[in-house]
Phi, psi and omega in degrees: 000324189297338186285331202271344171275322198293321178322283173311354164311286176317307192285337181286345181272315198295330198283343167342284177300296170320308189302300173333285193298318184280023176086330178293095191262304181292343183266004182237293164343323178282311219254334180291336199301297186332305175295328172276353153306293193298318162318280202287337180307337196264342183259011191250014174029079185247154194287159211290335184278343145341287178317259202010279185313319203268334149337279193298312198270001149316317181277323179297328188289314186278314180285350191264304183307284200321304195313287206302307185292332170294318204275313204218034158225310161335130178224115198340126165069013167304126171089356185279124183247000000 
């Protein structure tokens, strides 16, 4: 289990970077933090149903802020040229 946060690991650097190279400085900062959590999180060799819990409640945390930001900061059509 543990390979699979290095996994998320990877894929949270590569997006790292891309918000980097496109200018998104705040979505690439968020995303180095995220890698350097799951990176450290694969070394800490905790039992499988841990990862899970930490896991779930990763998604809930994220589904909960995505929801808050879609409904009531985001603003339509922001960006459209």
């Amino acid at each position: 289990m543990e390979r699979m946060y290095r996994v998320l690991g990877f894929w949270t650097g590569i997006f790292a970077v891309l918000f980097l190279v496109g200018e998104m400085v705040e979505a690439s900062i968020l995303f180095f933090a995220q890698t350097g959590v799951f990176i450290a999180l694969s070394y800490l060799k905790l039992s499988e149903r841990a990862y899970v819990y930490i896991f779930g409640a990763y998604l809930t945390v994220f589904f909960v802020g995505f929801t808050y930001y879609t409904t009531f900061i985001m603003i339509p059509g922001v960006g459209e040229h």
